[in-house]
C-alpha positions in Angstrom: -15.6 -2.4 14.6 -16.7 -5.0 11.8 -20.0 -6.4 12.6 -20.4 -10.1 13.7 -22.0 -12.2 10.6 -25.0 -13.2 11.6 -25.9 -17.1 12.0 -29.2 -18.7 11.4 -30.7 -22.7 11.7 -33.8 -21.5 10.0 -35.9 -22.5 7.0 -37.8 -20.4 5.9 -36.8 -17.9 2.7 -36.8 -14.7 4.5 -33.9 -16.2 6.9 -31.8 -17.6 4.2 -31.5 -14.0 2.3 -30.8 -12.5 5.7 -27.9 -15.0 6.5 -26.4 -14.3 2.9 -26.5 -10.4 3.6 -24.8 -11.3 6.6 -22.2 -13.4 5.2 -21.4 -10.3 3.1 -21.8 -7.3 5.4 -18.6 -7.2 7.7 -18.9 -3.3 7.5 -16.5 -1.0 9.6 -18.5 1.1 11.8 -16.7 4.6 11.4 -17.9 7.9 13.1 -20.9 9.5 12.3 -19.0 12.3 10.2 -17.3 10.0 7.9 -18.8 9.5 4.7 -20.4 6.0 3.4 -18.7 4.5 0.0 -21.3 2.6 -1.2 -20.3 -1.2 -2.6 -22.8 -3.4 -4.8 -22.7 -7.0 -4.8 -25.6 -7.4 -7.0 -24.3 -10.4 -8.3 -23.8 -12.2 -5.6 -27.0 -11.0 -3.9 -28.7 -12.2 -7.1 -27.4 -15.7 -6.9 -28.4 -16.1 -3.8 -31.9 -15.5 -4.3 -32.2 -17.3 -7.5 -31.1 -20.0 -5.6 -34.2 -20.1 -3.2 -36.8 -19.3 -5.9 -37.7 -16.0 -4.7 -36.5 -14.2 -7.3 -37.5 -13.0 -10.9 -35.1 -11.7 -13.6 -36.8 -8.1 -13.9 -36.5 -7.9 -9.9 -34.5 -4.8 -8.7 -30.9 -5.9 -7.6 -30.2 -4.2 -3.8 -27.1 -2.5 -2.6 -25.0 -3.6 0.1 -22.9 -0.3 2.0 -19.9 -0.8 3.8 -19.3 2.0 6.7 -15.7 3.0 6.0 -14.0 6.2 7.0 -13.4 8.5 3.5 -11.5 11.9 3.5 -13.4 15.1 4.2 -12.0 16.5 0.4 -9.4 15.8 -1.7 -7.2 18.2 -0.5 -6.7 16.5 2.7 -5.7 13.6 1.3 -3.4 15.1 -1.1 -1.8 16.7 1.5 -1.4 12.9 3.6 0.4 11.8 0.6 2.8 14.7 0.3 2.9 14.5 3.8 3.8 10.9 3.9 6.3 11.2 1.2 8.0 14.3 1.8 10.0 13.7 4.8 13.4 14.5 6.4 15.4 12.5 3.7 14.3 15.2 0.9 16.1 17.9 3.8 19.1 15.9 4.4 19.3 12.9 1.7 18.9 14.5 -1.5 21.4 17.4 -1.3 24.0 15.3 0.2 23.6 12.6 -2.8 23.0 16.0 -5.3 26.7 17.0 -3.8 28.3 13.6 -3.6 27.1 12.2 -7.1 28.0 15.6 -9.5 25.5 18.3 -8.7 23.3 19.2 -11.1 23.9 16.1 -13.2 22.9 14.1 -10.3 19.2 15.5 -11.3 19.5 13.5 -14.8 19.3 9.9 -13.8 17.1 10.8 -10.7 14.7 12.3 -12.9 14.5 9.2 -15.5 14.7 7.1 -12.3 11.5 8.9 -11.1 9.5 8.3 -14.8 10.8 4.3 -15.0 10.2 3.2 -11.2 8.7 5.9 -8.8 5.8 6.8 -11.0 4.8 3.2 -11.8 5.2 1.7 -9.0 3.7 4.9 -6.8 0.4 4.4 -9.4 0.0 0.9 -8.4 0.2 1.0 -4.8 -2.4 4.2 -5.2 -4.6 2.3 -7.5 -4.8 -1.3 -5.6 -5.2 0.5 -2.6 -8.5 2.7 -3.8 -10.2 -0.5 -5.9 -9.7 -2.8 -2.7 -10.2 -0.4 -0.4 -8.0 -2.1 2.1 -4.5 -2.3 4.0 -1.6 -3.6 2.8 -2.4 -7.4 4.3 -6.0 -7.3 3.0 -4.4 -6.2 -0.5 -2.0 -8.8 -0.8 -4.8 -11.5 0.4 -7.0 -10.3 -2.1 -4.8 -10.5 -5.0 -3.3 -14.1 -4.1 -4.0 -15.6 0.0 0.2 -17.0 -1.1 1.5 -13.4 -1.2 0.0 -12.2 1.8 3.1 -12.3 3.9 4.6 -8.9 1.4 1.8 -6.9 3.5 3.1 -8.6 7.1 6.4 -7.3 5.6 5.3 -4.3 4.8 4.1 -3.9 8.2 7.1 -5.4 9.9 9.4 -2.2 8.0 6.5 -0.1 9.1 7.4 -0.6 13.0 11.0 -1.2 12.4 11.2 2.6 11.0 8.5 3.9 13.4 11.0 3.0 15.9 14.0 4.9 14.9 12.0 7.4 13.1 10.3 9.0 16.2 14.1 8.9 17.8 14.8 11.8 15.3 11.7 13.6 16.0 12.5 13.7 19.7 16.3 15.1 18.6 14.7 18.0 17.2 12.2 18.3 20.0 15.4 18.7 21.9 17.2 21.6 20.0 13.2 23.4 19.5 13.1 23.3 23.4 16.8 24.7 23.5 16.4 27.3 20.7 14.7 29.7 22.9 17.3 31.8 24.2 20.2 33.9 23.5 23.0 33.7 22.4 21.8 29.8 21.3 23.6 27.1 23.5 26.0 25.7 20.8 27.2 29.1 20.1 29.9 28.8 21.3 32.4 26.2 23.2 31.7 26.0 26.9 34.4 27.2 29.4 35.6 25.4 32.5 36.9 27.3 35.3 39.7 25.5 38.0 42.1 26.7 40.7 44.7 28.0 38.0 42.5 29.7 35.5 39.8 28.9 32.7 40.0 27.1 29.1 38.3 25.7 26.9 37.1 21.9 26.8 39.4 19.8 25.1 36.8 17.9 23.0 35.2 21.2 21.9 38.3 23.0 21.0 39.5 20.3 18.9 36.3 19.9 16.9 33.4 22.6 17.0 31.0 24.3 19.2 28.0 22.9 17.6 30.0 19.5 17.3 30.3 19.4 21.2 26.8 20.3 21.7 25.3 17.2 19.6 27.8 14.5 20.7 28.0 15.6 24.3 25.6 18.2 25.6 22.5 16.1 23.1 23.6 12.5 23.0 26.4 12.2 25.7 27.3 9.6 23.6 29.7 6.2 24.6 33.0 5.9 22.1 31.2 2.3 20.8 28.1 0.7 20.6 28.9 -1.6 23.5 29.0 0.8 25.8 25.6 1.3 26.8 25.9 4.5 28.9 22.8 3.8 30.4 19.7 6.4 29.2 20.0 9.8 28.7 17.0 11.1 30.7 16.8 14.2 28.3 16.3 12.2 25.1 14.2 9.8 27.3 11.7 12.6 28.2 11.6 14.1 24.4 10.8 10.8 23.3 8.5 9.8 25.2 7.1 13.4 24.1 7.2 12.3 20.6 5.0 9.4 21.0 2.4 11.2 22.8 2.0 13.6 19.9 2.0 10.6 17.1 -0.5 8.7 19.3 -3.1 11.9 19.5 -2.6 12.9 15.9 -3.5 9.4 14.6 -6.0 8.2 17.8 -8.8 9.2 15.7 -7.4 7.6 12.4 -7.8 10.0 9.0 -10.5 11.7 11.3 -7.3 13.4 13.3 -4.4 12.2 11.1 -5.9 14.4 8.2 -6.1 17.6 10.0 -2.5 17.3 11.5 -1.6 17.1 7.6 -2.8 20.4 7.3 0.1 21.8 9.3 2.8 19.0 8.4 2.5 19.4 5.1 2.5 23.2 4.5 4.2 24.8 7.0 8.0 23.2 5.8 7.4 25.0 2.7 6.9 28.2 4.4 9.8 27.5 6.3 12.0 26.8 3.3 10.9 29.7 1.2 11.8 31.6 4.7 15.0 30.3 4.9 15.6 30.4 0.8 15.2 34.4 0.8 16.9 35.2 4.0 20.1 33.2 3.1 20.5 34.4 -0.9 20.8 37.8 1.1 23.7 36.1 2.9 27.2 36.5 1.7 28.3 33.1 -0.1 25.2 31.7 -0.4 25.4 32.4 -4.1 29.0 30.0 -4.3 26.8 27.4 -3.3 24.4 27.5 -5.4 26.7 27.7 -8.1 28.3 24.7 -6.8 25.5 22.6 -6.7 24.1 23.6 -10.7 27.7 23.0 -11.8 27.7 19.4 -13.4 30.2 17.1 -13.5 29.2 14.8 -16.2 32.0 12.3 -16.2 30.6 11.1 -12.7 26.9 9.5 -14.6 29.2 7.0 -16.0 29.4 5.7 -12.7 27.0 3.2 -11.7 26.6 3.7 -8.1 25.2 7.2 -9.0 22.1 5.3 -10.4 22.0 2.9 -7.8 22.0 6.0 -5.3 19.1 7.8 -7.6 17.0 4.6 -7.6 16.6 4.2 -4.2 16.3 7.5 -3.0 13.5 7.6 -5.8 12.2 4.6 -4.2 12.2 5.9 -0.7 11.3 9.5 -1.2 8.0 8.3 -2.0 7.6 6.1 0.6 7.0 2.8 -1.6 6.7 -0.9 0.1 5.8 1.0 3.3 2.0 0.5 3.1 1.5 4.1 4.1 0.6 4.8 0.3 -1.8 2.1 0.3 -3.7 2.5 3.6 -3.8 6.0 2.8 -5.7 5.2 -0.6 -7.9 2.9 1.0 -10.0 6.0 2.4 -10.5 7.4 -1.2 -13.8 7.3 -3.6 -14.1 4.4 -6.2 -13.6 6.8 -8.9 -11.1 9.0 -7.5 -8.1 10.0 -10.5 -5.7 7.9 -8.5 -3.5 8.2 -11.8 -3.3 12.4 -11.3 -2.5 11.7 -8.0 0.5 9.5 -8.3 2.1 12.1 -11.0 1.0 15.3 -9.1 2.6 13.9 -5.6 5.7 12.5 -7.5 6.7 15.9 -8.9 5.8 18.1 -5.8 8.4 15.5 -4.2 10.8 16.1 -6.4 10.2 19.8 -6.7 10.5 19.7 -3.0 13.7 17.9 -2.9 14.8 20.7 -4.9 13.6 23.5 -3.1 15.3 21.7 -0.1 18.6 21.1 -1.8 18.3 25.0 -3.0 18.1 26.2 0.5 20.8 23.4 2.0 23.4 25.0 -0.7 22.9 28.0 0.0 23.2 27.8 4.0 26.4 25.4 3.4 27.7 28.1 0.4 27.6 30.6 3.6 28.9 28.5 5.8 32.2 27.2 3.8 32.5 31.5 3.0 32.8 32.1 7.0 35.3 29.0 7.5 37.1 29.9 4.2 37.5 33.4 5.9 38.8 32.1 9.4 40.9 29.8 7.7 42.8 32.7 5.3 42.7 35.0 8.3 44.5 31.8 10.5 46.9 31.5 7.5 48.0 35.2 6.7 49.3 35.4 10.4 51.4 32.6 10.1 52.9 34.5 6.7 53.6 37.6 8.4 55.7 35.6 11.0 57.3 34.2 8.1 58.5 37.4 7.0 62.2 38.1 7.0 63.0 34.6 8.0 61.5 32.1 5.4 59.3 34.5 3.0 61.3 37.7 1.5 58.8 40.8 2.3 59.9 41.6 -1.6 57.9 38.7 -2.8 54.6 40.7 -0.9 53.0 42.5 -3.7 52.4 46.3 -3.1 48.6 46.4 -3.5 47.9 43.5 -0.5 47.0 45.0 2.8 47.2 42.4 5.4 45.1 43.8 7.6 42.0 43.4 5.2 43.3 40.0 3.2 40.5 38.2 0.5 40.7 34.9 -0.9 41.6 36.2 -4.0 44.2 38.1 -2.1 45.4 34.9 -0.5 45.4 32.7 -3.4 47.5 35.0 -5.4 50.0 35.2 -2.3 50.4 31.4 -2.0 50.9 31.6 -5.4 53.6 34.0 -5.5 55.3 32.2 -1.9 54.7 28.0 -3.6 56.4 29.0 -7.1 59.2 30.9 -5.1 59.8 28.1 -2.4 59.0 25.2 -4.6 60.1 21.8 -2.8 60.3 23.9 0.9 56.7 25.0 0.5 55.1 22.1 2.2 57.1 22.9 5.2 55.3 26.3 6.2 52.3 24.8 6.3 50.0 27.0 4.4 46.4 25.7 3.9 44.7 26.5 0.0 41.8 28.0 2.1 39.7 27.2 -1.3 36.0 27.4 -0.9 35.3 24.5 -3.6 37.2 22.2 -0.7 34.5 23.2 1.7 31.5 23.1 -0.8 32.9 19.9 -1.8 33.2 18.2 2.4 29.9 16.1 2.0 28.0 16.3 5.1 24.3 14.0 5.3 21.9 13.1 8.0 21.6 14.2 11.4 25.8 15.8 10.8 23.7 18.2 8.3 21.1 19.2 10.5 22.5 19.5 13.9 25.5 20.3 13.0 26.2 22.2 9.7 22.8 23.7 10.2 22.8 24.8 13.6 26.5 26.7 13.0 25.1 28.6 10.0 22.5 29.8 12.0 24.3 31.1 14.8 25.7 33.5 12.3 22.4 34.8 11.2 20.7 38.1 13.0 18.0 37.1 15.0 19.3 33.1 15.1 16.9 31.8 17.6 13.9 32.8 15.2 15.4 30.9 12.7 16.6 27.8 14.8 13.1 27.5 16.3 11.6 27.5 12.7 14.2 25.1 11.3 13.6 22.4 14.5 9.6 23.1 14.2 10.3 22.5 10.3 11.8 18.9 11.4 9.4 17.9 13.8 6.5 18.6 11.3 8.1 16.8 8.5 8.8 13.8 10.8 6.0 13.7 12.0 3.9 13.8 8.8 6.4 11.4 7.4 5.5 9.1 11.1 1.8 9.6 10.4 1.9 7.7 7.4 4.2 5.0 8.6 2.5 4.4 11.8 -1.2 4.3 9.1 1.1 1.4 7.4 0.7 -0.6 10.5 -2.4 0.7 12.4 -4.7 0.0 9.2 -4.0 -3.1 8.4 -4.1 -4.7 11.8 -7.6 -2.9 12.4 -8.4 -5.0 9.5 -6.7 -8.2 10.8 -7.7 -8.2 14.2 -11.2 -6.3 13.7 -11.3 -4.1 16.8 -11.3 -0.7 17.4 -8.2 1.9 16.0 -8.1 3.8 19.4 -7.0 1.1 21.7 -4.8 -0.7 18.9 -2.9 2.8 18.3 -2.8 3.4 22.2 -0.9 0.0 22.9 1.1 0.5 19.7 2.6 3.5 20.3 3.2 2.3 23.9 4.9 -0.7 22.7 6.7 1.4 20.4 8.0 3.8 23.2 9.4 1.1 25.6 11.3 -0.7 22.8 12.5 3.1 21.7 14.4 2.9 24.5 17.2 0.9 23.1 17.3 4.5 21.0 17.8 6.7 24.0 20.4 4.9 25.4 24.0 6.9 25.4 24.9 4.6 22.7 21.1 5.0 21.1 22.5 6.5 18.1 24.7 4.1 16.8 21.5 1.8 17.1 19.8 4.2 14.8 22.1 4.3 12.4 21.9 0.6 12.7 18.2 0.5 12.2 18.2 3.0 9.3 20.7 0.7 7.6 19.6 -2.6 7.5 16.0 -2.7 8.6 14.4 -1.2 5.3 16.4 -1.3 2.1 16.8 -4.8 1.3 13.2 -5.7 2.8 11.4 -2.9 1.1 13.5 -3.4 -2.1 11.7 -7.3 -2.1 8.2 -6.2 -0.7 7.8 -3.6 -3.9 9.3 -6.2 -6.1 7.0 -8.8 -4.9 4.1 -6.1 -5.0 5.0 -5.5 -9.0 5.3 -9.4 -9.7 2.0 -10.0 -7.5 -0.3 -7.4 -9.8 1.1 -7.5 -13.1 2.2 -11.5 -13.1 -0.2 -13.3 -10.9 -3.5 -11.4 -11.0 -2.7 -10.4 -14.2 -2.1 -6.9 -16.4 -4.8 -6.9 -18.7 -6.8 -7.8 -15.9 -5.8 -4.9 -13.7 -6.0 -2.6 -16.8 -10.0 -3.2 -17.2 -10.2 -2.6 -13.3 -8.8 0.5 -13.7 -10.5 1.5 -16.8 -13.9 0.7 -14.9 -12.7 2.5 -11.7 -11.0 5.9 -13.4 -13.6 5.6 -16.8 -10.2 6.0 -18.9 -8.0 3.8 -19.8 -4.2 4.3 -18.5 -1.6 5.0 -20.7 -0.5 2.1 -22.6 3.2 2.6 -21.7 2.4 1.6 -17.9 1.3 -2.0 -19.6 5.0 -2.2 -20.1 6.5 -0.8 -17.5 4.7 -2.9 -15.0 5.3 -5.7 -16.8 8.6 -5.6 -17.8 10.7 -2.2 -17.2 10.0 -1.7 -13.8 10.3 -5.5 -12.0 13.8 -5.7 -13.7 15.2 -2.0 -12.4 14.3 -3.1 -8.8 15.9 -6.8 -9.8 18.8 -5.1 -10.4 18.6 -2.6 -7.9 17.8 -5.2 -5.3 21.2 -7.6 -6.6 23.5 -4.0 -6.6 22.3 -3.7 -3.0 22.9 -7.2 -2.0 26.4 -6.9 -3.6 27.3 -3.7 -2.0 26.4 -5.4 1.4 28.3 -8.3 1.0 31.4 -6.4 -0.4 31.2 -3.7 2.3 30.9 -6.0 6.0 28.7 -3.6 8.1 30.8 -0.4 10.2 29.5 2.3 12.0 31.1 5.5 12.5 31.7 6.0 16.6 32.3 9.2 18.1 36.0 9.1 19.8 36.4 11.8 23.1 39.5 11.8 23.7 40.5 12.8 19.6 37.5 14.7 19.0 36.7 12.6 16.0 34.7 10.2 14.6 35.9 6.6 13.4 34.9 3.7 11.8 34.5 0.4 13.5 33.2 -2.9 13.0 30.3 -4.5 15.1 30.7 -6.8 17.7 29.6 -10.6 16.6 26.5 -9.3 18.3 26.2 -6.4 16.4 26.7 -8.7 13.4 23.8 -10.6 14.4 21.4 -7.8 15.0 21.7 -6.6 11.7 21.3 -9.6 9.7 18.0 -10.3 12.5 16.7 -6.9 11.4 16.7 -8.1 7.6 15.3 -11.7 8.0 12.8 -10.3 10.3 11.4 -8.0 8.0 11.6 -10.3 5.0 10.4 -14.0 6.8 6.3 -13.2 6.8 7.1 -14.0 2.8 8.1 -17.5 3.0 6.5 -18.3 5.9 2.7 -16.8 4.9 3.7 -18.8 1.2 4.1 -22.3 3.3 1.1 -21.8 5.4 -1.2 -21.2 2.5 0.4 -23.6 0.5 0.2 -26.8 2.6 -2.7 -26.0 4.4 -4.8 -23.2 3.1 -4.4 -24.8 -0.6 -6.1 -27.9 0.2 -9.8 -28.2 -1.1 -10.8 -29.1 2.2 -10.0 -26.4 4.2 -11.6 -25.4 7.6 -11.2 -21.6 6.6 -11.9 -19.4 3.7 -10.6 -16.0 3.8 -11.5 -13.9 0.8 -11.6 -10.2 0.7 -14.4 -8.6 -1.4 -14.7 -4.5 -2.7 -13.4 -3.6 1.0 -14.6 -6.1 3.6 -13.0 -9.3 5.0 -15.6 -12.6 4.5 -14.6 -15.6 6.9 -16.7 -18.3 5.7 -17.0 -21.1 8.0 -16.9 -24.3 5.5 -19.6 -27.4 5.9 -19.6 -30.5 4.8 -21.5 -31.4 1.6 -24.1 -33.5 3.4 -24.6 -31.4 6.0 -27.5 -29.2 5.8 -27.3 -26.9 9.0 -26.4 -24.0 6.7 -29.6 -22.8 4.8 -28.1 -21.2 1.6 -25.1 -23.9 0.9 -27.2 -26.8 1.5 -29.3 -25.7 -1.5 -26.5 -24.5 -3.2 -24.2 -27.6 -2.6 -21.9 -26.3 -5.7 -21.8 -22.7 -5.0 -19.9 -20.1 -3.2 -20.9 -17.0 -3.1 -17.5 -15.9 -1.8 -15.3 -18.2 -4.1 -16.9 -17.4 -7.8 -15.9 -16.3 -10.7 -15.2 -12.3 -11.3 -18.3 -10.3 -11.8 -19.2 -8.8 -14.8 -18.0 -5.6 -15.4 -20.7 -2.6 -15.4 -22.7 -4.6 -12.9 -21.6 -1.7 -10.3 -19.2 -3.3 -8.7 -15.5 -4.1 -8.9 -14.4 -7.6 -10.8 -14.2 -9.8 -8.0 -10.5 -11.2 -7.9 -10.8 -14.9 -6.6 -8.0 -14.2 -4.2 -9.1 -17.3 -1.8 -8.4 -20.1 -4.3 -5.6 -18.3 -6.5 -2.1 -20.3 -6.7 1.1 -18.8 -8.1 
């Protein structure tokens, strides 16, 4: 809890310095096993003084300390940031953009991507958030009181993904629950037993086992989004798991958030390496790889392939979130927040890698087993073709049909298409080619808890591996949730100045109720709703805003000497340049490609259909139409509204409220009239502010104080 300034009507000197200390404590009390950062506003403090005559130019200058909780080491907090960044999308996104956008040549333009906007823009967030030593809304106010709606945003996105986020932790909560038996539940399709006999489900025959088992034994889902269902109690119960464990890893704040990272950020890389091994023992998994290092260089030419690269760059590392930012906060004035940003950019990407490695492989076993079935399926509908439509001379000698290959099979379609010619078609022979398979691009939850969960059931020992694989999810969800939920529990801490534990408590109460819309039978078409239209576009203007805000309105050279006094180096020159120029067009751009693409695509969702086992694409209702564009003005209206507000009221000289933010603590500074003389220091020091000054002197042992309070853009 900030402490209360303290007020004074007294004359004498000894009260006037104690009112000015005061005026500039607002320290957060933190436990007693956090560390203390200690802040100096010599300056200030001197001013002061020298105002009341009790102080001599060779006096010793005194420190101010601000209570703030700091990270045990700096391995804790490395491990926040790869915990924060490194989430489901580098599992499921990557390798399904890696497979859609050429393979290995998808890695090109991700990688320059990475050096021209993640790396920047990852630096800056890191580096604001360590000199201020705030949350994203105190950042913004600090910089200019005009931008601070892009840290309301920032929160707003924060929920909004919080929301829909924990959904997908409770899915795999589900299938971890389910995973322990044998064989595993979507092994196989269920049976149904009448008067007559037994067969198989329709839906399940006509689609898969493991395809049942997520639409109708997980979901139960409606056939459209306005078909509510009503809740699926199962779901219902996981989630409301889900939320208990984000509340009790993040109740204590960095205290409790910091050990969770511990496990959520190293045990998916056991998991993966795990998985890596067992499946290059697999037969097929090989195919896939090779698939997935085979480029196809004529698709770079395509400019959605960048656009795609860009802004998975720009969400793998969670920028415009305020995750990075809070996270920072917690961090040593002099911390290498430059080694930081470039160390967990490339253990993302490495990461992503790994993931996409493992992903190949299990989907290169996969397509091998449905390759199989499917020339097994195709052989016995040549042998019933013998004698009648195929001549048993065109068989060559050396194929056995009751051990047929590929190979085997592609040579015989050969043989039967060149012979038949026009009439081929009508036999109805499938190419059974494994490239087709490789090349059916699966994302998202169909990857997970579909293709996943089928290749596992062929693996000895599956429940070992589908219990590691759901574990693997929940821990990178919720590391991923830890830093999302920081992105909105720090900064209203800040805001509202109570304690984190109650404020987290409600918020992830909140959070649950209005989850429910999630749980619903049609839940998941509102999550695929939510992951569409509630981030991209706001979080595309929030970093853009963020960029403009640092190196246009405070000011590069500016922030360049902060960092050179903060880091005692000076950054690399190119990042002048970058910030300036390179980066805040690429997410221009990025942002107008986005904007176009929505316009020129109206917004669909794919609905699951019963009765054809398939999914389709519809359009929303007008409802539906309105939800999503609420979603995006929602997120993005703190910006112009915060902007008015400061602009016709909080720009006026004679405003009732000052709010600066100063090396980590909010000042509110009640304002007095000139001729009034209640307040001991201003009514000696009618033409001085001790909040609203020029920036200190650098070397003074403190940070340059940025005049936030009376900047104008």
């Amino acid at each position: 809890m900030p402490k209360n300034n303290k007020a004074t009507n007294g004359r004498d000197e000894e009260d006037v310095t104690e009112t000015a200390k005061g005026l500039l404590s607002n320290e957060d009390t933190g436990d007693d096993t956090f560390k203390k950062s200690k802040l100096i506003s010599s300056d200030v403090q001197k001013k002061v003084k020298d105002a009341e005559g009790g102080l001599e130019d060779d006096e010793e200058e005194e420190e101010e300390e601000e209570e703030r909780p700091m990270w045990n080491n700096k391995l804790q907090y490395i491990l926040a940031q790869v915990g924060f960044s490194v989430g489901l999308g580098n599992v499921w996104r990557f390798p399904y953009l890696c497979q859609k956008n050429g393979g290995g040549a998808y890695l090109v333009p991700y990688l320059i991507l990475l050096l021209l906007i993640g790396i920047p823009l990852f630096f800056l967030e890191l580096a604001v958030g360590q000199h201020i030593r705030r949350g994203s809304i105190g950042v913004w106010n600090y910089i200019s009181p005009r931008l601070g709606g892009v840290g309301f945003a920032s929160c707003m996105v924060c929920f909004f993904v919080a929301l829909y986020y924990n959904v997908i932790i409770s899915w795999s909560l589900f299938y971890l629950s389910q995973s322990f038996q044998h064989p595993l539940p979507w092994n196989e399709c269920p049976l149904v037993r009448n008067n007559t006999g037994t067969y198989v489900k329709p839906e399940c025959e006509q689609s898969s086992a493991t395809t049942y088992y997520w639409y109708r034994e997980a979901l139960n889902i409606t056939s459209s989004i306005s078909e509510s269902g009503g809740l699926n109690w199962k779901m219902t119960l996981c989630l409301l798991a889900a939320w208990i464990i984000v509340c009790l890893a993040m109740i204590k704040g960095i205290q409790s958030s910091g050990k969770v990272m511990y496990f959520c950020s190293l045990f998916p890389y056991v998991v993966l390496i795990c998985f890596l091994v067992r499946v290059l023992l697999l037969n097929g998994s090989v195919d896939g790889i090779r698939h997935m290092f085979t480029p196809k260089l004529e698709i770079m030419q395509d400019i959605g392939v960048w656009r795609d690269a860009a802004i998975q760059v720009f969400f793998a590392l969670g920028l415009g979130f305020g995750g990075v930012i809070a996270f920072s906060s917690y961090n040593k004035r002099d911390n290498n927040c430059h080694a930081d940003a470039v160390l967990v950019s490339f253990i993302n990407f490495f990461t992503s890698i790994l993931a996409t490695l493992v992903v190949f492989a299990v989907l290169g076993f996969k397509a091998n087993i449905t390759n199989a079935k499917c020339v097994a399926l195709n052989v016995e509908k040549i042998l019933g073709y013998l004698d009648t439509e195929i001549s048993p001379s065109l068989i060559p000698s050396r194929i056995n049909f009751s051990s047929v290959n590929p190979d085997d099979y592609r040579l015989l379609t050969s043989i039967i298409k060149e012979v038949k010619d026009k009439d081929y078609h009508r036999l109805g022979l499938e190419s059974c080619n494994i490239e087709d398979e490789l090349d059916k691009t699966v994302q998202g939850t169909g990857l997970a808890f579909i293709a996943f969960t089928e290749a596992m059931t062929h693996f000895p020992a599956s429940p070992l591996w589908s219990v590691l694989f759901f574990l693997m999810l929940v821990s990178l969800g919720l590391g991923s949730m830890v830093g999302t939920v920081q992105g909105v529990i720090t900064p209203a801490v800040e805001t509202l100045r109570v304690r984190k534990e109650p404020v987290t408590a409600v918020f992830c109460l909140i959070s649950f109720f209005i989850g429910l819309l999630f749980v619903q039978r049609s839940g998941n078409y509102f999550v695929a709703m939510f992951d569409s239209y509630s981030a991209t576009l706001p979080l595309l203007i929030v970093a853009l805003l963020e960029n403009v805000a640092v190196a246009w309105v405070y000011g590069t050279d500016k922030f360049f000497q902060d960092l050179k006094d903060m880091l005692q180096f000076s950054p690399l020159r190119i990042y002048y340049y970058l910030w300036k120029f390179i980066t805040p067009i690429g997410l221009l751009l990025l942002l107008v490609a986005s904007f176009i693409q929505l316009v020129m695509n109206p917004p669909s969702y794919s609905a699951w259909v019963e009765d054809r086992a398939k999914e389709d694409t519809l359009s929303y209702p007008s409802w539906g139409l309105a939800m999503c564009i609420s979603l995006v003005v929602l997120a993005i209206l703190p910006v112009p509204v915060v902007f008015v507000l400061q602009y016709f009221r909080f720009g006026k000289p004679d405003r009732a409220l000052a709010l600066g933010y100063q090396k980590g603590h909010v000042i509110r500074e009640r304002q007095l009239p000139e001729d009034d003389d209640s307040d001991p220091v201003n009514s000696k020091l009618p033409c001085y502010n001790p909040i609203l000054t020029e920036p200190l002197p650098a070397g003074s042992g403190t940070s340059p104080a940025m005049n936030g309070a009376t900047s104008a853009l």
